[in-house]
Every structure is written in structure tokens, then in C-alpha cells.
N, C-alpha and C positions, 0 to 999 in steps of 0.2 A: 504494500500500500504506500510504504514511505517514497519507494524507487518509482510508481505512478505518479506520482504530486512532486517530487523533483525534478519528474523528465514534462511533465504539464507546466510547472512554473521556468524551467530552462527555456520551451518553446514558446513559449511567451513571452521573455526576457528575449532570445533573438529575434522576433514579429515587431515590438516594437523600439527595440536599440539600432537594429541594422533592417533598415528599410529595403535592402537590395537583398534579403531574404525575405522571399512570399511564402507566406506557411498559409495552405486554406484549410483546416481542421486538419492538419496533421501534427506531425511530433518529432523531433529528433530528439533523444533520447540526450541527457545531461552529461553522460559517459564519451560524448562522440568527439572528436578532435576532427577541428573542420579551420585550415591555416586559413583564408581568405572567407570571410562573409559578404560576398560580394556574390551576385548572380546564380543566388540558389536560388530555384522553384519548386515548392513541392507540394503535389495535387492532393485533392480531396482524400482521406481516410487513407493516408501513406505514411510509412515510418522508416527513419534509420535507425535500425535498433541500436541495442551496447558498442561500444567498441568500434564502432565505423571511422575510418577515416577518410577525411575529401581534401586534398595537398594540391591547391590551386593559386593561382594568381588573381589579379585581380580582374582579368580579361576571359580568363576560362571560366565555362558557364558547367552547370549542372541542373539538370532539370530532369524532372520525377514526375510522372504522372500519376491519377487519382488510383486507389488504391492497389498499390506499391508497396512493396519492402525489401528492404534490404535487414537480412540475417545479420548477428550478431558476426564483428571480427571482418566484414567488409572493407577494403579497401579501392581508393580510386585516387591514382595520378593523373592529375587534370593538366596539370601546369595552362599554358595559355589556348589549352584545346577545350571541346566541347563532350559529354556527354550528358545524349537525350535516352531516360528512358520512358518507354508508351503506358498506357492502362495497364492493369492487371498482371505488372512483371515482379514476378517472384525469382528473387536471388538467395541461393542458399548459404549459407556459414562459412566463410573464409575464403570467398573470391574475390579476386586481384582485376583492375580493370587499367591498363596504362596508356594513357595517350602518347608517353614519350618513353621508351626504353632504348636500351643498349644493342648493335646488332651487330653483324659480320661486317669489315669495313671494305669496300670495293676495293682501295689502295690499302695494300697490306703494309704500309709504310705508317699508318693513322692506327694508334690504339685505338682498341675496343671501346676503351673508355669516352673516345671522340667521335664515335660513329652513330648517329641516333636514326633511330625509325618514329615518326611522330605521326599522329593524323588525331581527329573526332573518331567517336563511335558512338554507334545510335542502334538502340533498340525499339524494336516494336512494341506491340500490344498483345496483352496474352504470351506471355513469354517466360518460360520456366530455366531458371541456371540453375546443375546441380552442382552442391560444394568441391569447395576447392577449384575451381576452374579459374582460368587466365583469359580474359580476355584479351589482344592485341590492339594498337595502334589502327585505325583505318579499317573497321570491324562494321558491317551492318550486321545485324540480326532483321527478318521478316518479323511478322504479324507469325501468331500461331505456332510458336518452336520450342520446341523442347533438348536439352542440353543435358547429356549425362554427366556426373560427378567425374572430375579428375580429368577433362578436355583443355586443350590448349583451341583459343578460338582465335582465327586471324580470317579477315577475306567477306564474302559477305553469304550466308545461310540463305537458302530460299522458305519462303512461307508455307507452313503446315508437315515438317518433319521434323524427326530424333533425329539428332546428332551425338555422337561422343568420340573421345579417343583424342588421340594427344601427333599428330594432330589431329583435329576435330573432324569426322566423314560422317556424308549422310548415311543413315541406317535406313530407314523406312518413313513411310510416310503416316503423319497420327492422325489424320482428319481431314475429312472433305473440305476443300478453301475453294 
């Protein structure tokens, strides 16, 4: 009860101190470490649970559609990129989402540490992540997908199949779109 009325009065304290956080009946959670309060949106009956974290600038956006959640231990490297996610997208417990990471560097002459892959990633509607997965840089998801536990996701899913596997392949399809 106590951990309810401290993540209700947090979301409240950031609606009206940081105005460039739109909260419409939702919640982010007291425990969540969010570096930039600038350019979050989050939809009706959405939450960031425990532990979330959102490591952005002031120019990268985050945006959460109505009923939404992100699972406890969520993380998301935004830096000066965008992620959108749609309605009814369920993310499960300890996925990783990075706009900007480390990659193979064309000129073998440039550390790793110098090489970045960056892009947005945008999620649909109706879209299930299971834990532990990674999102990539420059990543769509469709409408309608379903993501097994333990996928590395980079590239863009089509609307209305399973995916899993590291990296991520389509499996089958879950419903008539």
C-alpha cells in the first residue's frame, strides 16, 4: 500500500514539476531512474514499473501508448533518438532497448569503442516482448507481434507473427491481420 501512494504521489510530482512529461492517468513508478524529463508521453492506464530506466537527452523522445507497460528492471538508451511505443504493448522483465550501441567498425583501424550503430525504434500496437530481449538501433516492430524470451531484435518484424531466437526469425504466424 505504502509502495502504491509513493509511486501515485512521484507521478504526480513529475505531471506537475516537469511539464514536458505528459502523464494521462498513468504512473511511473518512484523507483525508476529516468536522466532527462524532457519529452516523455505516457498514455492512458500505462506504467513503468520498479527499476526502469530511460538514459536520454534532452532531444530524444519516449513515448508510451494507453495501456502499456513496461516490466520491472527495463531499460532504454535513448540518447538523442526516439522510441515510440503503440497500445497495448506489453514488455516483459529485463529488456534492453538501445538507440545507440557499439558495432563492428568498417575501418579496422577505428576501435570498437568508436564505431556506433544508432537509429529510432518504434513499436506497434498489441505487441508482446518476452524477457530479456534486446532490442536494436533502427528496429520496427508491426501491429500484432509476438517476441519470444531471450531474442536479439534488429531490422523491422512484419504484422501478426512469433518471432524468437537471437537472432530474432519468424516462427509462425499468431492471427488473422
Amino acid at each position: 500500500m505504502i509502495k502504491k501512494t509513493w509511486t501515485k504521489l512521484y507521478s504526480y510530482y513529475l505531471k506537475i514539476f516537469y511539464k514536458s512529461i505528459q502523464l494521462d492517468n498513468a504512473f511511473i513508478d518512484y523507483r525508476c531512474e529516468i536522466e532527462s524529463k524532457s519529452n516523455i508521453t505516457i498514455g492512458q492506464k500505462s506504467i513503468l514499473y520498479k527499476y526502469v530506466s530511460l538514459y536520454k537527452r534532452n532531444k530524444g523522445q519516449f513515448k508510451m501508448g494507453s495501456e502499456s507497460h513496461v516490466a520491472p528492471y527495463g531499460y532504454f538508451l535513448i540518447d538523442k533518438y526516439n522510441i515510440t511505443l503503440g497500445d497495448a504493448v506489453v514488455i516483459a522483465k529485463n529488456c534492453s532497448f538501445f538507440c545507440v550501441t557499439n558495432s563492428i567498425p568498417i575501418n579496422m583501424s577505428i576501435l570498437y569503442k568508436d564505431s556506433y550503430f544508432e537509429g529510432d525504434i518504434y513499436i506497434g500496437n498489441n505487441v508482446f516482448i518476452g524477457t530479456n530481449c534486446v532490442v536494436l538501433p533502427n528496429t520496427i516492430i508491426e501491429d500484432d507481434v509476438v517476441i519470444a524470451a531471450n531474442s536479439t531484435i534488429k531490422g523491422k518484424l512484419e504484422r501478426g507473427y512469433l518471432y524468437g531466437g537471437n537472432p530474432v526469425k519468424k516462427i509462425r504466424k499468431v492471427k488473422d491481420v
